[in-house]
Every structure is written in structure tokens, then in C-alpha cells.
C-alpha positions in Angstrom: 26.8 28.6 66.0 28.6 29.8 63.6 31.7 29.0 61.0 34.1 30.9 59.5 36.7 29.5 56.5 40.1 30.8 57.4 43.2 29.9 55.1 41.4 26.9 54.3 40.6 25.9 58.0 37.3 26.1 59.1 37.0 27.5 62.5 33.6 27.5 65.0 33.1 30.1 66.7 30.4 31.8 68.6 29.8 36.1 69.0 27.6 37.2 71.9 26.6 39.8 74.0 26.6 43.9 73.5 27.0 44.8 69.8 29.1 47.4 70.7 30.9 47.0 74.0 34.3 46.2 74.0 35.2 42.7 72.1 36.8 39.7 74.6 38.2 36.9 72.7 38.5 33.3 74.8 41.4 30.7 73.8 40.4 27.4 75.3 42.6 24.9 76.7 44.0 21.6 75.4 41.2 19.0 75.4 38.5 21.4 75.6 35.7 23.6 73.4 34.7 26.7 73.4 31.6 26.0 76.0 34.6 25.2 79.0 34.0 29.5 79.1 30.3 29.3 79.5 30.7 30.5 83.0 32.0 33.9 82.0 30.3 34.5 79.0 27.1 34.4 80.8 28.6 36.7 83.5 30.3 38.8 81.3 27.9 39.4 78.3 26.3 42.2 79.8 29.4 44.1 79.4 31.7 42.8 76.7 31.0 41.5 73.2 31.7 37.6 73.9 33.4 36.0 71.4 34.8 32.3 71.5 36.6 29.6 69.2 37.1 26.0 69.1 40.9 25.9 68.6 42.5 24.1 65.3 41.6 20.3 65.9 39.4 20.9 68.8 35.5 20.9 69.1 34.1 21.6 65.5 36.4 23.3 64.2 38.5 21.4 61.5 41.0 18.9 61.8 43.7 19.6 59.4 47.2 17.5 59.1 50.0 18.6 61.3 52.2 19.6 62.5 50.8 22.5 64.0 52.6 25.2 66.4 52.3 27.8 69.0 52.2 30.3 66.3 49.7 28.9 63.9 47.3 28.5 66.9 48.3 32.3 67.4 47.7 33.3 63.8 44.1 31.5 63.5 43.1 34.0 65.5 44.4 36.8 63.8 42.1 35.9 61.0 39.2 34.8 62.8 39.6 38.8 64.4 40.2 39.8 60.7 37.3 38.1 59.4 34.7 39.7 61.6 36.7 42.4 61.1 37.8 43.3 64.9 40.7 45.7 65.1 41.3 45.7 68.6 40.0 43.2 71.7 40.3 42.4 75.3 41.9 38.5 75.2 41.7 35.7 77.8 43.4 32.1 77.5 44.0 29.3 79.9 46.7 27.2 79.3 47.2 26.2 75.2 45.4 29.4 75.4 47.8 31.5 77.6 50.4 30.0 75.4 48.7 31.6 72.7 48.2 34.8 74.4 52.0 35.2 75.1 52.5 34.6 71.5 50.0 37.3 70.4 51.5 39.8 72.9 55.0 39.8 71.6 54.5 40.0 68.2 51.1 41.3 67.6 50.7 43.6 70.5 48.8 46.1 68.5 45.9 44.2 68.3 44.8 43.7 71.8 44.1 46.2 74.6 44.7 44.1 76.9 45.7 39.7 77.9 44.9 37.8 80.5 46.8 34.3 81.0 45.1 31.8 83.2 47.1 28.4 84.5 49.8 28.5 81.9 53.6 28.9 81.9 56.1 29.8 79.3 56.8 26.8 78.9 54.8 23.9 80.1 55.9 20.2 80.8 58.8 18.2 78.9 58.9 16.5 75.8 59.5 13.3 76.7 56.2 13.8 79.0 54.6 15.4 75.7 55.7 12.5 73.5 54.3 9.8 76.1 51.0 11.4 75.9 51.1 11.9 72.5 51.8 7.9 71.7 49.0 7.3 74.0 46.3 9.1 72.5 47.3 7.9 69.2 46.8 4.0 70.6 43.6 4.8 72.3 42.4 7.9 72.1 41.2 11.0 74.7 39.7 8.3 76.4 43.0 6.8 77.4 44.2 9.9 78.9 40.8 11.5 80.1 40.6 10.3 83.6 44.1 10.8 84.6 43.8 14.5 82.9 40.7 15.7 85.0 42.3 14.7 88.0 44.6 16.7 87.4 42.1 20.2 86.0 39.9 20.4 89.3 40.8 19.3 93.3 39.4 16.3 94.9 37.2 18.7 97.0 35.5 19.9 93.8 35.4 16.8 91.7 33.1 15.9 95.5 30.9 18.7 95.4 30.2 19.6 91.8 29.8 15.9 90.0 28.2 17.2 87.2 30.6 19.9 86.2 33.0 17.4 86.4 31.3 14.6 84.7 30.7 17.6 81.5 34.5 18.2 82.0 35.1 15.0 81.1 32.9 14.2 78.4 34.6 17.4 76.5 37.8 15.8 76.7 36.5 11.9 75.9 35.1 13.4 72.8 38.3 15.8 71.8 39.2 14.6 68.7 42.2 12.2 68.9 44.5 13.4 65.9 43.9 17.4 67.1 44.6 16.8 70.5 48.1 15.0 69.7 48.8 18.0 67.5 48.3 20.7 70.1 50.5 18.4 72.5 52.9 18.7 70.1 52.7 22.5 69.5 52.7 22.7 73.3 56.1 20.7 73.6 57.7 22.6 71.2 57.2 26.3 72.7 59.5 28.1 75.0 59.0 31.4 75.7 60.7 31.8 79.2 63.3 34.2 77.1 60.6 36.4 74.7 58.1 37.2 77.2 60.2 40.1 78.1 59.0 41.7 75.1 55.2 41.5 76.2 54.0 44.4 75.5 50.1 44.5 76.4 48.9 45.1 79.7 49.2 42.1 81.2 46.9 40.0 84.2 48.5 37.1 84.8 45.8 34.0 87.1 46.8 30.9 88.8 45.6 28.0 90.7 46.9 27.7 94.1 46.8 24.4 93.7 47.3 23.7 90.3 49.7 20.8 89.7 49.8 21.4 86.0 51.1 24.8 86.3 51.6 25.8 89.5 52.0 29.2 91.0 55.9 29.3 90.5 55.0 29.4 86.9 52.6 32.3 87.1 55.1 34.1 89.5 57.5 33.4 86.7 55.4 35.1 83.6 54.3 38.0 85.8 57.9 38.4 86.8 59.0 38.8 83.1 56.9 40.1 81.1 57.1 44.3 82.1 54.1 45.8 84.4 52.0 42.3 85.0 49.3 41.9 87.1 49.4 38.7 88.6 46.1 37.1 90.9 45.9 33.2 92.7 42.8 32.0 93.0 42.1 28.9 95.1 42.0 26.3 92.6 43.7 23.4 90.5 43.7 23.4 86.7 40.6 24.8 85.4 40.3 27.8 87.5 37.6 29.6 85.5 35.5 26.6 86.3 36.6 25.9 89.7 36.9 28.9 91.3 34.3 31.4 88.7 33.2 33.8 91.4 36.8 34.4 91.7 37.6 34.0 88.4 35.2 36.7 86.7 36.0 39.1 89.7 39.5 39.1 88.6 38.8 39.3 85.0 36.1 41.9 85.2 38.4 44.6 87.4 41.6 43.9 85.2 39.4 44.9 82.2 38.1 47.6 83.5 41.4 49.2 85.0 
């Protein structure tokens, strides 16, 4: 897979698919890599140009000294789309990622046809929560956290049937590395954007878990009630609903792009 040096942070990344159908960018969540997508790439490949990033401090890409924020997250990929030169994409993010995508859709809306925000809210959690996890990880690492956080990403009726999706699920997260995970908590507790999602203004899908207790339907009801024309799907599934519930998942995805 690829690398690309942006502003002195090196960023992996990986560009499949038709050379020249319409570009989808994927913005993983906290804890994860790019592969957590490998579902809809290989669904959606045939159609779209594929292209996925591990975020700043995640998977290979670099880990640079904080503090990050919601916005530098945002503007990495601003460069990664200036660097392969991409005008204009499709753009899908669950959770850090929807963050992300709210960011991009207020104040670089010219840039993306169209965003997707899977299981995320405008603003997610507290920060005394944040600041707990954060102390944590720094004493012992993803592993400290890892169980407790995948209970949490899929139901107990899928962590029963599909062990092995699970068990992958968890290894991503064991192996996050330590420092770039406490970062992205921190640039997690430190958005709001209940009040600026008004200004969205890319059409918008918004997906949610049914039963997702990280960001539960209220909070997708919320964004697609705010920001001006949303879409707004559930699917039945906790956390990780691209993974959980893909059938679903890519149906959504697939129609809203092609609307």
C-alpha cells in the first residue's frame, strides 16, 4: 500500500477500484485502520474509485506529537485529496470519521459531492469520560480499553455468530498505537458541532445503529434534524454498523450515491 508525505505527516493510504468512476474517500473510526472498510470496498469497487486512509496516529500512518483536533484530522484529508490530485469525491466516515465529515461539510463543502455519517454525533461523550480513557490508555495501552470497547462496537448476538470478525476487530484495536489513540480521544472530546452543523451544506445521508450504545439513534435523529435536507437510514446494529449489518450497510450507501 501506499504512502504519501503530507505537511510532514506521512499518511497510508490505499486507491482501488475503476480508474475513472466517481472517487469515495473512507474516514475510519477511533481505534481502527483503514481495512475496518474492507467490506465495502470489495462491494463497492466495481463502481466507485475506493480510496482509504489510516487516520493521524492510527494504523501506519505516522504518529506525530499532539495535540491534535477535529480539524487537523479534517485537513489531512484535504491534502491526501490534493495530493492525488482529487477535486471532488463521494465521502463516508463512522464515528471520528463522521466527526470529520461534519467538519469537511461546513467549511469545505466544495469539495465533496456528497457525505455520509455513520454512528457519530455532533458531539460524542463527555470529557471527563474522554479524560478517563485517555489516563487509561496512557497506563496500559489499547489493551486496557480493548475488551470493554468492542463490547460496545458489535451486539452480543454478533460477537456469537461471527467470532472471527470479532476476534479481527479486536486485534485492530489491541494493536492501535497507544499515544495516537489518546490523541484522537482528545480531539474527539474537544469537538461540538451541535450549533455549526446547520451550515452543512453537502447532500447529506446520515446511518445509525439501532442499537448502538455509543451513539445511539437520538444522535443521528439529531444531525439529520440539523443539518438542511439529510437523509437519515437505521440499520439494525450496535457500533460498527458497516461491519455488523454490511448488506444493509452498502445498500444504504450505494442508493444514497447514486440519488
Amino acid at each position: 500500500m501506499p504512502f504519501a508525505d503530507l505537511n510532514g505527516l506521512r499518511v497510508h493510504y490505499s486507491l482501488s477500484g475503476a480508474e475513472n468512476a466517481p472517487v469515495l474517500i473512507f474516514s475510519n473510526s477511533l481505534g481502527t485502520n483503514f481495512s475496518m472498510w474492507n467490506p465495502q470496498a470489495a462491494a463497492l469497487e466495481k463502481d466507485f474509485r475506493i480510496l482509504r486512509y489510516d487516520t493521524r496516529g492510527h494504523g501506519q500512518t505516522a504518529v506525530p506529537p499532539g495535540p491534535y483536533s477535529i480539524e487537523q484530522l479534517s485537513r489531512d484529508v484535504l491534502a491526501l485529496l490534493d495530493h492525488l490530485h482529487l477535486d471532488r469525491v463521494n465521502f463516508c466516515g463512522l464515528s471520528m470519521g463522521g466527526m470529520i465529515g461534519m467538519w469537511l461539510g461546513i467549511n469545505a463543502p466544495q469539495r465533496f459531492h456528497r457525505i455520509v455519517l455513520c454512528n457519530t454525533a455532533a458531539k460524542i461523550g463527555t470529557a471527563e469520560m474522554w479524560n478517563a480513557r485517555i489516563a487509561t490508555v496512557r497506563k496500559g495501552g489499547t489493551r486496557s480499553v480493548a475488551g470493554a470497547v468492542v463490547e460496545r462496537w458489535f451486539t452480543p448476538e454478533f460477537r456469537a455468530a461471527s467470532p472471527a470478525l470479532v476476534a479481527t476487530a479486536l486485534h485492530m484495536l489491541e494493536n492501535s498505537p497507544t499515544e495516537g489513540y489518546a490523541e484522537c480521544c482528545a480531539a474527539i472530546r474537544d469537538m461540538d458541532q451541535r450549533e455549526t452543523i446547520k451550515n452543512v451544506r453537502v447532500p447529506t445521508l446520515v446511518i445509525a445503529g439501532s442499537r448502538d450504545p455509543v451513539t445511539p439513534p437520538a444522535e443521528g435523529h439529531f444531525l439529520a434534524d440539523h443539518i438542511p435536507g439529510a437523509k437519515y437510514a437505521e440499520l439494525p446494529a450496535a457500533h460498527l454498523s458497516n461491519i455488523e449489518a454490511t448488506a444493509q450497510f452498502n445498500a444504504e450507501l450505494t442508493k444514497f450515491l447514486n440519488s
